[in-house]
C-alpha positions as MATLAB code, in Angstrom:
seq = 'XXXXXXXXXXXXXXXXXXXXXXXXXXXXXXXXXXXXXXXXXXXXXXXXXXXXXXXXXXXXXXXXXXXXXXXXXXXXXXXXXXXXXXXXXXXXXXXXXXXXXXXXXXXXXXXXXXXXXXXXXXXXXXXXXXXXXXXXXXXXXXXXXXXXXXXXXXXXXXXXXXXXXXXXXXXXXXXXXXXXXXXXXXXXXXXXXXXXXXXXXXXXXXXXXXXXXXXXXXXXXXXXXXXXXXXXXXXXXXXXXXXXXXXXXXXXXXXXXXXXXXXXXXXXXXXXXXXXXXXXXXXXXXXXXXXXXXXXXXXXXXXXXXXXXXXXXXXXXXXXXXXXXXXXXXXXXXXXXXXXXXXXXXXXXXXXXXXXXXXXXXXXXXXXXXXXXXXXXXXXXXXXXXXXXXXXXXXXXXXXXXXXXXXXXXXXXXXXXXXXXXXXXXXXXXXXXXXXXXXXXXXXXXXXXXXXXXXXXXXXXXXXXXXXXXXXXXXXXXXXXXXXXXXXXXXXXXXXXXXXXXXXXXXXXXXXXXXXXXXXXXXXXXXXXXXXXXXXXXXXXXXXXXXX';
ca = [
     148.144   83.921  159.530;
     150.998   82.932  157.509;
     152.879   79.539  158.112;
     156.107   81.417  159.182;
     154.363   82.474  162.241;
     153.744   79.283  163.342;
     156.308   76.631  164.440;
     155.754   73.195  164.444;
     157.940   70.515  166.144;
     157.254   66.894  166.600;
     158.927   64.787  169.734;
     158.428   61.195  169.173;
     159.221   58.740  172.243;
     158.714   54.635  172.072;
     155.878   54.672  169.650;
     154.210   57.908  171.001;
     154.234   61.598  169.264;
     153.544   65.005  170.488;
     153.404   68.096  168.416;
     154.333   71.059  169.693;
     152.852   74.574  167.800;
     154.394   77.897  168.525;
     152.857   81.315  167.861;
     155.705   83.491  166.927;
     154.009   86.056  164.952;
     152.842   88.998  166.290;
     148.889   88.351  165.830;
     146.560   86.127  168.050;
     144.967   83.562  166.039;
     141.884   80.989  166.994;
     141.665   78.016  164.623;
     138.712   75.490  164.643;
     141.197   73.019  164.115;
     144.647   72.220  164.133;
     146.378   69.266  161.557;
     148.654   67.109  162.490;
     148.779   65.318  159.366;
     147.661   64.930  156.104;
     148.866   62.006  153.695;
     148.286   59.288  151.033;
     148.141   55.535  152.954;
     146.476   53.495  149.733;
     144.710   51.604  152.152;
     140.775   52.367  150.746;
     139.749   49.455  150.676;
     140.804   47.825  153.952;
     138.586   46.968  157.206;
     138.215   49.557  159.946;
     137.106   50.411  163.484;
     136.735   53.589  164.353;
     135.711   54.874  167.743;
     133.039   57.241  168.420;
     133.199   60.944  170.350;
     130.199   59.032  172.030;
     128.560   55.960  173.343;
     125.725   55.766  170.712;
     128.688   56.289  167.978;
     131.566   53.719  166.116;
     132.041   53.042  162.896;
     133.138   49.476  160.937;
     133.184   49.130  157.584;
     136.073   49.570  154.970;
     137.817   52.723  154.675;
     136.467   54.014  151.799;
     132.753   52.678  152.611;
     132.233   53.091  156.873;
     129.384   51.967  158.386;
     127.990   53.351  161.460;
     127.411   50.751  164.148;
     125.109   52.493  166.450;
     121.593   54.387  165.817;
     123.361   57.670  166.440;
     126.559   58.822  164.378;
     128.186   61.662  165.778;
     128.115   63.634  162.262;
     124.301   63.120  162.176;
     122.454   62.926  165.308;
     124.502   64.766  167.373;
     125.913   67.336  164.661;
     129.852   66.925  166.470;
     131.382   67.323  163.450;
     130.165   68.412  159.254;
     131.636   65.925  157.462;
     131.818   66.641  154.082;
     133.552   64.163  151.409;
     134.964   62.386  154.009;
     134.106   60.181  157.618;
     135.218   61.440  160.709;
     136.329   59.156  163.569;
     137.960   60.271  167.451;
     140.316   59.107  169.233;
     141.225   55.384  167.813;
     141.159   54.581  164.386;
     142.383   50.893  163.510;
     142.882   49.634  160.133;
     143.456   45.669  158.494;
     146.410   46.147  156.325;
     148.227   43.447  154.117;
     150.820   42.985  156.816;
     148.381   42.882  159.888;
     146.752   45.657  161.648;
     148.246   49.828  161.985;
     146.598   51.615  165.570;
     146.407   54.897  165.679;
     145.094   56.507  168.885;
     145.342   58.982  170.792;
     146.398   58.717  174.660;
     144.886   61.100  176.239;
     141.610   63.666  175.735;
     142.348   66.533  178.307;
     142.084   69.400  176.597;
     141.482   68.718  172.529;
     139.763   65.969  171.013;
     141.316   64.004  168.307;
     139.946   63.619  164.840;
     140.842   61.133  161.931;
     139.069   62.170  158.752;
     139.162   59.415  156.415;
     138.791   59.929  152.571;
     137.264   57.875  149.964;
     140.683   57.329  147.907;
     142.622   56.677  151.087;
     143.681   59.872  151.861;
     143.902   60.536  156.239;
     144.206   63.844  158.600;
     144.608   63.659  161.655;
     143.390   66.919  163.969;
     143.068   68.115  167.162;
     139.728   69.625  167.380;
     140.732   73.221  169.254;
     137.314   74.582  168.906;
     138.632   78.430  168.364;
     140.328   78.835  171.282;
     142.994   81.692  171.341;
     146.813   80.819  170.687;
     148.466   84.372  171.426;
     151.779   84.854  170.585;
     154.789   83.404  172.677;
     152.068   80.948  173.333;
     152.393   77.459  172.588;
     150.086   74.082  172.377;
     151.153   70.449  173.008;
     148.864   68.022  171.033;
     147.278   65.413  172.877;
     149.644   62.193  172.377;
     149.573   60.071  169.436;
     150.079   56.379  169.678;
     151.136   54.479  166.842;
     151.426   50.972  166.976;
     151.688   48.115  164.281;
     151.109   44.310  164.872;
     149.393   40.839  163.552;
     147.439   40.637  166.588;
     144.590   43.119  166.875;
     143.922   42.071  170.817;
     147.395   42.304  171.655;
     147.641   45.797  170.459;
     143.868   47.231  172.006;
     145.159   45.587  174.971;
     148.967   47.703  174.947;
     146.481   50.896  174.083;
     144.682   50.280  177.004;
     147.621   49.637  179.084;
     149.138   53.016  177.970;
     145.862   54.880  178.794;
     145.504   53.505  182.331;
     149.141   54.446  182.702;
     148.619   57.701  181.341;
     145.285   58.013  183.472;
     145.142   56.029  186.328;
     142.698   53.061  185.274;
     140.098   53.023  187.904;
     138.416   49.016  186.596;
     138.015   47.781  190.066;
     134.483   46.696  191.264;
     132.423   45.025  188.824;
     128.781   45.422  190.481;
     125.214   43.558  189.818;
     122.237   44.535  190.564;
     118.715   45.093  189.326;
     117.796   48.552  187.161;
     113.917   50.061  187.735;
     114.478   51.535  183.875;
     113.755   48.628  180.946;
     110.580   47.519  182.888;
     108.810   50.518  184.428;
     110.951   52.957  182.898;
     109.751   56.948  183.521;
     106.733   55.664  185.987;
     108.478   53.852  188.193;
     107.141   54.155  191.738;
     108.349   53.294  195.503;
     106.175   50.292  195.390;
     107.767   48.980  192.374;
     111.216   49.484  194.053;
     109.492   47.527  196.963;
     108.753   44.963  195.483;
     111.895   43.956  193.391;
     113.652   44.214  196.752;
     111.184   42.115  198.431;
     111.978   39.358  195.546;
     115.973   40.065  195.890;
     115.721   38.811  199.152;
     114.180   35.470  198.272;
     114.692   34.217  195.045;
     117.334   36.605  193.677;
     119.566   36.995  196.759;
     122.968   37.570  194.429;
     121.687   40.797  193.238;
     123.791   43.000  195.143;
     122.866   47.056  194.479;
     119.170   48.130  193.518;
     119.594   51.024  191.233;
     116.831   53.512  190.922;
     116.833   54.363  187.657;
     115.056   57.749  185.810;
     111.751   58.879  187.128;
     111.849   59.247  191.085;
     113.239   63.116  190.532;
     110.417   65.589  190.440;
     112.680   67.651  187.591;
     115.511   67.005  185.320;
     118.053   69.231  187.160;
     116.011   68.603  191.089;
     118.006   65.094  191.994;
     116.951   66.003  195.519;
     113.328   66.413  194.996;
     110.990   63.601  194.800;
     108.168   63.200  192.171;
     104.773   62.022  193.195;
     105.434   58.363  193.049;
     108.560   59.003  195.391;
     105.955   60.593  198.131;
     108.001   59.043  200.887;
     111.121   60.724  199.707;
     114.265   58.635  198.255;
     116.033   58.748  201.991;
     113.457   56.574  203.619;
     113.722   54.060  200.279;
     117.000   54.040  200.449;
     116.915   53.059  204.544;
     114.459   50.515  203.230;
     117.006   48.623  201.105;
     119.869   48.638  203.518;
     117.753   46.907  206.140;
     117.236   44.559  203.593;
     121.068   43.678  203.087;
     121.349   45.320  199.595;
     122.401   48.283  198.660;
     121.507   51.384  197.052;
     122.046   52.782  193.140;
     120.999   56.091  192.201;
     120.792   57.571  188.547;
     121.837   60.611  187.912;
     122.159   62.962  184.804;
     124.269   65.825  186.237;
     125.046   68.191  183.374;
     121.394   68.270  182.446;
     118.238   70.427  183.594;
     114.492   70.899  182.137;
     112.676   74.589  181.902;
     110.685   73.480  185.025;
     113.130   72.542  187.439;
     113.986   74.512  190.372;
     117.497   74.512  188.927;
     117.460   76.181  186.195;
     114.686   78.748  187.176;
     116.667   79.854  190.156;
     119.981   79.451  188.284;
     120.422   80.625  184.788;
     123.632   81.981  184.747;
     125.063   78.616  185.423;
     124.631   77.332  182.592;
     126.459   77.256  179.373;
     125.174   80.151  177.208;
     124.193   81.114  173.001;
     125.796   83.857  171.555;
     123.308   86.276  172.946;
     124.655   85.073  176.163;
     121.305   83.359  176.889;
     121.113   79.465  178.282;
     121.687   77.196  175.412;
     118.696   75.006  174.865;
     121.021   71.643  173.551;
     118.439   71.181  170.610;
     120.003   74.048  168.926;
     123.565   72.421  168.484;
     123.343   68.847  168.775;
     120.653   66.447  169.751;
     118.257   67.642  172.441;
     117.388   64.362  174.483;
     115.043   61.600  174.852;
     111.850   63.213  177.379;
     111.543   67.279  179.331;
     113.037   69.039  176.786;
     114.489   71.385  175.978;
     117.709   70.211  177.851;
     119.832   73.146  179.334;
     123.773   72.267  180.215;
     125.275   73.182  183.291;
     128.630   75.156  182.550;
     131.993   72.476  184.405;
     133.666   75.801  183.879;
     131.543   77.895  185.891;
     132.688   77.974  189.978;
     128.926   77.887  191.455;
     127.991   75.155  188.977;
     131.047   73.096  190.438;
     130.263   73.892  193.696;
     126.341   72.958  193.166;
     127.296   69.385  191.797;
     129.973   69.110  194.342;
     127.339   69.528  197.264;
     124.783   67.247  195.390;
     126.512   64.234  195.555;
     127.966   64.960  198.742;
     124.660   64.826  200.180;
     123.729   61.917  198.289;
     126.900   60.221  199.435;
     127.057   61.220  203.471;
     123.595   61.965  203.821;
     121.698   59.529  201.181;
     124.406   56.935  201.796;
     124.779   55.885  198.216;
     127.871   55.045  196.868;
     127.027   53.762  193.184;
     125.794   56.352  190.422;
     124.838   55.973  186.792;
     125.865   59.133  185.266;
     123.693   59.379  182.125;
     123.712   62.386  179.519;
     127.072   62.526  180.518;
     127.546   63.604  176.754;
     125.774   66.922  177.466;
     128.312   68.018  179.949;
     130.645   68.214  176.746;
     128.479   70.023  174.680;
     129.784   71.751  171.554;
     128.372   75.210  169.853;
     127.788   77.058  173.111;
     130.191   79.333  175.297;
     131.457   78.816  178.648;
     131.664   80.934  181.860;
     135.775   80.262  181.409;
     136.367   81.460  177.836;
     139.618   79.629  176.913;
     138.367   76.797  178.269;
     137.273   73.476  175.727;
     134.677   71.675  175.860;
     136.677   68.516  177.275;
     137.829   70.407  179.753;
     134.360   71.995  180.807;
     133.297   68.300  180.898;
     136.001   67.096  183.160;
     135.884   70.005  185.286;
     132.191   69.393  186.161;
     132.942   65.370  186.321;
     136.072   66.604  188.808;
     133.308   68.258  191.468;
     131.559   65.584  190.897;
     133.814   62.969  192.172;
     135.037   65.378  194.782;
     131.390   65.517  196.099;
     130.729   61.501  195.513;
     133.778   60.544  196.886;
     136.997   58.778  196.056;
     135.498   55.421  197.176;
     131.988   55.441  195.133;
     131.410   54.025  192.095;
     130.330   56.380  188.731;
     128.943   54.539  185.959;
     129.284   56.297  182.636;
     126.325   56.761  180.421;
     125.322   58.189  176.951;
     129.213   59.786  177.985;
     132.016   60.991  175.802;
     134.022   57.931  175.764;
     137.816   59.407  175.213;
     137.594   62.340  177.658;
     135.755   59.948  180.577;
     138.893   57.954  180.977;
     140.350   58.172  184.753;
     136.874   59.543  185.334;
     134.806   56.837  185.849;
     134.979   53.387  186.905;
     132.258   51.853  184.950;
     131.318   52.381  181.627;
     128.108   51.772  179.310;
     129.860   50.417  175.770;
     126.492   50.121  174.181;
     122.923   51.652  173.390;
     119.850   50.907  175.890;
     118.509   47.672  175.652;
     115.286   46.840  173.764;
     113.730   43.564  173.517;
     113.849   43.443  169.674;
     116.016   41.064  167.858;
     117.665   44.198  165.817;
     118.540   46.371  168.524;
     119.859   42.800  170.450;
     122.545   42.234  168.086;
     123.345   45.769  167.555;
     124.110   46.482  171.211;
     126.025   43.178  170.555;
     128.483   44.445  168.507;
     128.706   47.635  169.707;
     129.724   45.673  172.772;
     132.563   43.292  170.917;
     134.139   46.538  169.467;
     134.622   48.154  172.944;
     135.587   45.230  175.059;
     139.358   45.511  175.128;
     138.192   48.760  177.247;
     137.004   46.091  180.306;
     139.488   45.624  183.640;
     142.235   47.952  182.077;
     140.011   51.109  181.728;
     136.595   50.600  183.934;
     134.435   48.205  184.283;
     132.055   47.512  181.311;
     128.629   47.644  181.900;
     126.939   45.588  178.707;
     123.533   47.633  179.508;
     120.499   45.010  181.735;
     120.254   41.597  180.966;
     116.053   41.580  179.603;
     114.259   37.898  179.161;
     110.847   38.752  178.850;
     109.039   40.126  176.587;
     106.468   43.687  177.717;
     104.109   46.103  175.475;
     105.255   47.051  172.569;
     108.435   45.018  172.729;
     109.025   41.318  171.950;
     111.814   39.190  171.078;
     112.580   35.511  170.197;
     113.396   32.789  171.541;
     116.898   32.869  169.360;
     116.724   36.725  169.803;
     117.031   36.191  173.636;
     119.068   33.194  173.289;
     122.200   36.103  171.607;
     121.569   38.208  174.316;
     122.287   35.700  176.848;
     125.470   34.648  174.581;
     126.158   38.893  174.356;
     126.463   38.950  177.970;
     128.563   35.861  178.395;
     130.822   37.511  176.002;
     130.985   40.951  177.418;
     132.936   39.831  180.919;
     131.383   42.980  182.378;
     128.630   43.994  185.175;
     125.762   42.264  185.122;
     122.044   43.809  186.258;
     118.620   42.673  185.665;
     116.135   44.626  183.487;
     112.484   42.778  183.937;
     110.530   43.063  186.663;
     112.199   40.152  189.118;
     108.721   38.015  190.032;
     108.054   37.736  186.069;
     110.783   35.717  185.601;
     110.425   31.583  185.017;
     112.798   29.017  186.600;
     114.817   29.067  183.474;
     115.393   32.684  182.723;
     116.001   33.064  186.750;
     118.412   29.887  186.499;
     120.363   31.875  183.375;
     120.363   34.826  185.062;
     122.322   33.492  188.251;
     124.886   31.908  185.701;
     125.623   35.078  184.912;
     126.078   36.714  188.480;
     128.530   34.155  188.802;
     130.535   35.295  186.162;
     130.540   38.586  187.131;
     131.167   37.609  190.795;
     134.226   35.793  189.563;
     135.318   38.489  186.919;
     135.560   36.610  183.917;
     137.374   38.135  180.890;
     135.371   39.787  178.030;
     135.532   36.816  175.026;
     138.498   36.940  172.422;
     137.265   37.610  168.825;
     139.447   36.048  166.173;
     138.292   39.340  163.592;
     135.889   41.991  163.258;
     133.103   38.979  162.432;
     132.351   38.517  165.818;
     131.083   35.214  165.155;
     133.017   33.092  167.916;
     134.870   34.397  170.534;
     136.234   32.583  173.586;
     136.777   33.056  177.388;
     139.209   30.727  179.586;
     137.053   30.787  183.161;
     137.710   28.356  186.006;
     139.382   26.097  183.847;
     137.823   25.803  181.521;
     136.247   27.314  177.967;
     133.273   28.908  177.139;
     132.860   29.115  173.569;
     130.390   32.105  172.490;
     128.859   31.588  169.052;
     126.450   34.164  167.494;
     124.897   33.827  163.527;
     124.238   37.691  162.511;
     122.679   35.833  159.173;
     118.883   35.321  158.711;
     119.565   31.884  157.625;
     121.137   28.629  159.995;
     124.467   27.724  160.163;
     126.590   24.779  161.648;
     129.475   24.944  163.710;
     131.765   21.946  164.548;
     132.586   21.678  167.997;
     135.207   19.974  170.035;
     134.861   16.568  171.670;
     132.709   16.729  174.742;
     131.744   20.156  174.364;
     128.478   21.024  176.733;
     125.599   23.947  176.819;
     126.359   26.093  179.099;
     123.479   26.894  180.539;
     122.016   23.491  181.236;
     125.098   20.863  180.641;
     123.785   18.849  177.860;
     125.702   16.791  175.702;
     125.766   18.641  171.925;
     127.712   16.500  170.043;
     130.342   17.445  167.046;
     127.999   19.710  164.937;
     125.901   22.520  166.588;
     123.010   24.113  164.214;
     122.376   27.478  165.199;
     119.218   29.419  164.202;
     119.356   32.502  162.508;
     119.894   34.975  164.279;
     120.560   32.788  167.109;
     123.924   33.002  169.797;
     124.540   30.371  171.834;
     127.611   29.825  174.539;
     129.717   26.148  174.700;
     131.351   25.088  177.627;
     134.297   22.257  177.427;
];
């Protein structure tokens, strides 16, 4: 329609802006998109961070050459947006300039998402994605805020951004749980016995694990979170009775947007679900990427009222009936699924997703604890109160010091927005995946670094003396809610955290080849107190923490 017909004001109050567009033509229009700006800022070749729609997504980098940081960009594997000539980013977009560092964010993700397309030659737009929804005329659309903020310090100004979004929000970082996860040793075929017998060893040798969290594989469907599979003959109830009387507490996973062909779910309930143009269930695979075991994936519709009401009753029997008070929330993503059309037309996809996450909580309670996982980052805020910042945890040096840095990027996020959950802490080595001793040695440092929740991955009785030893220095960090370490740049090669006193110095070489590092007087390991002189040699690939 033509430009007349639209009216376009801009409010700007300390450091924030909101755009305002008015319809006042006489013909509805539905744009994909809607641009806030579009300018020159000659800054191609500086350093960036750019935050991802979703967990598996961020992007460093210079400007005019990004580089994704996890295995899953959201232009490729999940197909969010077609960029063509240029590199999309959402919600935060932070660039090195000559003076310092320029933050550009938005605060809030409630109805549109935000977009910053950046061009090779330095050219930026900035959208809000409005995914064709209807403006009519005498209609009007606020944007979602826009924080701009300038500064020397790069903490200091993630740290006022996440001030303004727990303002804005209501930041719910509170608990900071441990625990032990069933998932990176038995994953899928996990089986009551196996939960037996991690609690058996919690109450012995591991007795500062606090929750045990049954993880994917005790549901008889994807969609059926109240139906045990085979290996669950007892049913979850009587397990979960089981580790009370042992003086720990239940964990539950949970993927609630999500349902396989087979489950009673979907069979008896098609129409809640979000639907293809021929107004059929959308199988996810068709729009974005289709999951990692029973597909095809189906989405429940947040927008539809016996969907809400169906995850609302869920969790309230899982809460006052189960008694569990702690969910992982994985393929969270799903539940703000693109390319498919809801039972509430108007309605976006962020606000399908926080609808569903709304009956959710409503259901769980205001008191339990929802972890985050494989979630939309921006639109989970004041949603959750724990959040997985990084991919799934393999015991392969790659994948270690990936997770690593998707980690470092995302840290500011920790006590202001949820609590950060670093994914399990893994020391030994299974089938098919196997690490080294340096390999392990960053992970340790990774989770030193990350001040967030700590849980165990391996199987508990595996463990040695050492790797049992390191793994209670850890509880006690999270116990005592250390900070997540201060990086001096984008490097992430030292970072350091003030605890009890005193500070930890966390070192990591991303290089294939040693390095030294020259440490202060009287500087100790931290894991075992030895003396380590003025010059530390660390192995490549190797991460190692400092105490003094």
């Amino acid at each position: 329609m033509p430009l007349a017909d639209l009216l376009v004001t801009h409010e700007w109050h300390d450091r924030e802006c909101r755009v305002r567009l008015d319809n006042v033509g006489a013909e509805r229009v539905c744009p994909d998109d809607w641009l806030l700006f579009d300018g020159q800022l000659g800054l191609a070749g500086a350093s960036i961070y750019g935050e991802g729609f979703q967990m598996l997504a961020q992007t460093l980098g210079t400007w005019s050459a990004p580089e994704a940081v996890g295995r899953c960009p959201d232009a490729d594997n999940y197909r969010i947006t077609h960029d063509d000539g240029f590199h999309t980013v959402h919600n935060l977009l932070l660039v090195q300039t000559p003076s310092g560092w320029l933050l550009l964010a938005f605060g809030a993700c409630l109805r549109f998402g935000g977009e910053f397309r950046l061009y090779p030659d330095g050219r930026l737009q900035i959208l809000m994605r409005t995914e064709g929804r209807p403006l009519s005329p005498g209609q009007h659309w606020l944007s979602e805020p826009l924080i701009c903020l300038e500064g020397s310090d790069r903490a200091a100004l993630l740290s006022e951004l996440g001030q303004r979004l727990a303002r804005e929000h209501g930041g719910r970082a509170g608990r900071r749980p441990s625990g032990w996860c069933s998932w990176y040793h038995y994953y899928a075929e996990v089986s009551e016995a196996d939960i037996r017998e991690n609690l058996a060893q919690m109450g012995t040798r591991f007795t500062d694990l606090e929750y045990v969290q049954i993880d994917d594989g005790y549901q008889a469907f994807m969609g059926d979170w109240l139906d045990p599979s085979e290996r669950f003959a007892g049913g979850v109830p009587a397990l979960v009775e089981e580790i009370r009387a042992a003086h720990r507490k239940p964990a539950l996973w949970v993927a609630p947007f999500i349902a396989e062909p087979g489950s009673r779910l979907f069979r008896d309930h098609p129409d809640w679900f979000v639907k293809d143009e021929q107004g059929q269930p959308l199988a996810a695979e068709l729009v974005t990427y289709g999951g990692w075991r029973c597909t095809p994936w189906y989405v429940l519709d947040g927008t539809h009222p016996e969907a809400q009401r169906h995850l609302e009753s869920v969790f309230a029997t899982l809460r006052h009936q189960w008694g569990i008070d702690y969910f992982k929330l994985d393929a969270n993503f799903w539940g703000a699924i693109h390319g498919g059309r809801f039972f509430d037309p108007d309605a976006t996809r962020i606000e399908a997703y926080r609808r569903g996450m709304a009956a959710v909580r409503r259901g769980a309670g205001e008191d339990a604890f929802l972890l985050g996982c494989n979630a939309p980052i921006w639109p989970s805020v004041g949603l959750v109160d724990g959040m997985r910042v990084s991919d799934d945890v393999e015991r392969k040096g790659p994948r270690i010091r990936q997770i690593a840095r998707e980690l470092f990027c995302r840290a500011w996020q920790g006590e202001q927005l949820w609590a950060l959950d670093p994914d399990c802490v893994c020391l030994r080595d299974i089938p098919g995946q196997q690490a080294s001793e340096a390999d392990y040695a960053f992970h340790l440092a990774a989770m030193v670094a990350s001040g967030g929740m700590i849980l165990a991955g391996d199987r508990l009785q595996d463990l040695d003396a050492g790797q049992a030893a390191a793994l209670k220095q850890l509880l006690a960090l999270c116990q005592s809610r250390s900070a997540p370490a201060r990086f001096g740049d984008l490097g992430f090669s030292q970072g350091e955290i003030i605890w009890q006193g005193q500070s930890l110095r966390c070192l990591f070489n991303w290089s294939g080849e040693p390095c030294q590092v020259m440490l202060p007087a009287g500087a100790v390991d931290f894991w075992d107190n030895q003396p380590l002189g003025e010059r530390l040699t660390l192995a490549p690939c190797e991460g190692r923490v400092v105490r003094y």
